[in-house]
C-alpha atoms as one frame of an Amber mdcrd trajectory, in Angstrom:
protein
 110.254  41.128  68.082 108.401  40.269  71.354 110.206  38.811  74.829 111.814
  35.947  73.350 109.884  33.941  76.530 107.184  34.460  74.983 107.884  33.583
  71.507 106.709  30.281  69.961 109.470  28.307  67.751 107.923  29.738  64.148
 108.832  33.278  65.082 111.965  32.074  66.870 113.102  30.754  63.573 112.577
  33.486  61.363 114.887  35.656  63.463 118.064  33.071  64.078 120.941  35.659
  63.307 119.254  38.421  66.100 119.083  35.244  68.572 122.839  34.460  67.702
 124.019  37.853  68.384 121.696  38.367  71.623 122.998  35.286  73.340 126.980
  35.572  72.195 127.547  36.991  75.796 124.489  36.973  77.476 124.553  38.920
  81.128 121.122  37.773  81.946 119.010  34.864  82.287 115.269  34.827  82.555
 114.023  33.613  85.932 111.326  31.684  84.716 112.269  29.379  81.293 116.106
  29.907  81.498 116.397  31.637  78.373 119.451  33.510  77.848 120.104  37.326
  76.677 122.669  40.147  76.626 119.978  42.698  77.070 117.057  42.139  79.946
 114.152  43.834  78.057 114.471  40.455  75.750 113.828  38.508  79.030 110.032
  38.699  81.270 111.882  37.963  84.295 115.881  38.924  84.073 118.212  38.174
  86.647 121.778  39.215  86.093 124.522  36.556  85.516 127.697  36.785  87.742
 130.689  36.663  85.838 133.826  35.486  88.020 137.455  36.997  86.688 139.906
  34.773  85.378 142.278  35.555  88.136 139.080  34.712  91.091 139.244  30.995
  89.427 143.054  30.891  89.787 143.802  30.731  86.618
């Protein structure tokens, strides 16, 4: 499967359980469409996601 930014909505659909399990926890977010991925060679442009602890929110 290509970058999933640049795949239309046909070939999105035919792969809906690899999308589910590639944005469960994704870690990065592509910089130009906001699409979301646990792995940044999915992504053209992946910036990492910072994840805050439970104890940093105060919880």
């Amino acid at each position: 499967m290509k970058k999933l930014c640049k795949c239309d909505g046909k070939t999105l659909h035919g792969h809906v359980r690899r999308l589910a399990a590639t944005g469960r926890r994704p870690r990065y977010i592509c910089g130009l469409c906001g699409r979301a991925s646990d792995e940044p060679r999915h992504l053209c442009k992946p910036v990492k996601i910072a994840r805050k602890s439970a104890k940093a929110l105060g919880s």
